[in-house]
C-alpha positions in Angstrom: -35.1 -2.1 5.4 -33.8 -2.4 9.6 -31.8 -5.4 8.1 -29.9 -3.6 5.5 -29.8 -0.5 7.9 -27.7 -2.4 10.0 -26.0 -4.3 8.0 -24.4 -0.5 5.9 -24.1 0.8 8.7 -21.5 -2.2 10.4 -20.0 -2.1 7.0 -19.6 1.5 7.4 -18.5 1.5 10.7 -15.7 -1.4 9.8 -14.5 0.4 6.9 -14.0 3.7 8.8 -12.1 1.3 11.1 -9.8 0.2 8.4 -8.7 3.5 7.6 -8.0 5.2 11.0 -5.9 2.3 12.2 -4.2 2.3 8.0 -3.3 5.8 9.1 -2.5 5.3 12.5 -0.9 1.7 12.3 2.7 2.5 13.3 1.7 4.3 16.0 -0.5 2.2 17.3 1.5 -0.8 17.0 3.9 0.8 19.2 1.7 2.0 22.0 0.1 -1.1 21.8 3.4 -3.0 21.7 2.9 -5.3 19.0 5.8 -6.6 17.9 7.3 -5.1 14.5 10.1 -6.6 11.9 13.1 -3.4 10.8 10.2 -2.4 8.2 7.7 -2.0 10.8 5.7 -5.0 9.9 3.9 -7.0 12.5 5.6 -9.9 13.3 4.1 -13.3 14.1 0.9 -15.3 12.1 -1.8 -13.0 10.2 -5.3 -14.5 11.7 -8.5 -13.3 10.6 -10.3 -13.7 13.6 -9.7 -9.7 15.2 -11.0 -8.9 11.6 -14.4 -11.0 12.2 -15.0 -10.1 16.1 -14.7 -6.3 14.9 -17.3 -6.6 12.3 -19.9 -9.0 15.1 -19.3 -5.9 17.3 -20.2 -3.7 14.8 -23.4 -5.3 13.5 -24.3 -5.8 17.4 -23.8 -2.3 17.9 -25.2 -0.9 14.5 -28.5 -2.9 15.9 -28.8 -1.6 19.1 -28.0 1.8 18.2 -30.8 1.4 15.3 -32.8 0.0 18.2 -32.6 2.7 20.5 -33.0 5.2 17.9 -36.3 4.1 16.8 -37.6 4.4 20.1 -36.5 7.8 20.6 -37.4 9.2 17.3 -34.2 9.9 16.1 -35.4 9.8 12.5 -33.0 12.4 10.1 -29.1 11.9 9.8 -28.1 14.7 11.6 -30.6 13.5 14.5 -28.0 10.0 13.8 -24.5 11.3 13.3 -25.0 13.8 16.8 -27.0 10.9 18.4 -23.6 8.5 17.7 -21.5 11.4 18.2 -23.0 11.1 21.9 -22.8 7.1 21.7 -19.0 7.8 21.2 -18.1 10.8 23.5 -20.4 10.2 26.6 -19.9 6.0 26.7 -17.8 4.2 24.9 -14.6 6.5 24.8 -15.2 7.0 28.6 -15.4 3.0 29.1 -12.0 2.8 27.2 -10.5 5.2 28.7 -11.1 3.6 32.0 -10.3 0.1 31.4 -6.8 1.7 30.1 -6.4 3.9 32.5 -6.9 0.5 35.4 -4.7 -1.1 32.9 -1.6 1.2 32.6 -2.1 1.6 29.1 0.1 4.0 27.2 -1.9 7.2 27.0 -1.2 7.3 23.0 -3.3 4.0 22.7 -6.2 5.3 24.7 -6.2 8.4 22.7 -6.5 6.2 19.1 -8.8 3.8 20.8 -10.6 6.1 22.2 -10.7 8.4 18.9 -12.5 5.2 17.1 -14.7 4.8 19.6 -16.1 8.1 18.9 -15.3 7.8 15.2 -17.2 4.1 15.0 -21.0 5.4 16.3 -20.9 8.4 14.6 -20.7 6.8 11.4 -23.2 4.1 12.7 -25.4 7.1 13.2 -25.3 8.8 10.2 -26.2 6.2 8.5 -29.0 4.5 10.1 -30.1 8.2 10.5 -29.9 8.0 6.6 -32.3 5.0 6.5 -34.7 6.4 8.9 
C-alpha cells in the first residue's frame, strides 16, 4: 500500500500543479518571461521533459514526505494535509523565495511559485494521510 500511497499522492500533487499554473499561465508566463505569440501562446518547441522532471519530483517528494510521516506518527489526513501545509510554509516556499530573491526574480513569480510550493505538500499530505 506505501507504493500506491505515493504513487496518488505524486499524481495528486501533479494534477493540482496542472491547474494552478492553467489558471495562473498568463501571469506567470509574464513574470517568468517566457516568450508569448499576440494570443499569448508560448512561443518556441513544446517538450515534455518539464512535464516528466515535475512528476520525478513529486514521486521523490510524495516518498519522503510518506517517509517522514511514518516515523513521526502522522497517521489521519488532517495529521497529513497540516503536516504538508508545514512542508510548504516553513521549507519549500522559504527555499523559493530565497533562490528568487538572490536571483532578482519578479516578485509575482515568487508569489505563484511559492503559492505551489505550499499548495504541492499539502495535497501530498492529505493524501498519504488518507492511506495511513
Amino acid at each position: 500500500m506505501g507504493y500506491l500511497s505515493v504513487i496518488i499522492a505524486a499524481l495528486g500533487c501533479f494534477a493540482t500543479g496542472a491547474v494552478w499554473y492553467m489558471t495562473l499561465a498568463r501571469p506567470w508566463m509574464e513574470a517568468a518571461g517566457v516568450p508569448m505569440d499576440a494570443e499569448g501562446k508560448p512561443t518556441g518547441e513544446f517538450s515534455v521533459v518539464p512535464f516528466v522532471i515535475s512528476f520525478v519530483a513529486a514521486i521523490l517528494m510524495a516518498g519522503m514526505m510518506r517517509h517522514v510521516f511514518a516515523s513521526a506518527g502522522i497517521d489521519t489526513a488532517t495529521k497529513g494535509l497540516l503536516s504538508g501545509l508545514g512542508v510548504g510554509l516553513f521549507i519549500l516556499a522559504p527555499w523559493v523565495t530565497m533562490n528568487y530573491a538572490y536571483a532578482r526574480r519578479p516578485q509575482k513569480l515568487m508569489i505563484i511559485d511559492g503559492g505551489y510550493a505550499v499548495l504541492g505538500p499539502t495535497v501530498i499530505g492529505l493524501i498519504l494521510g488518507l492511506f495511513a
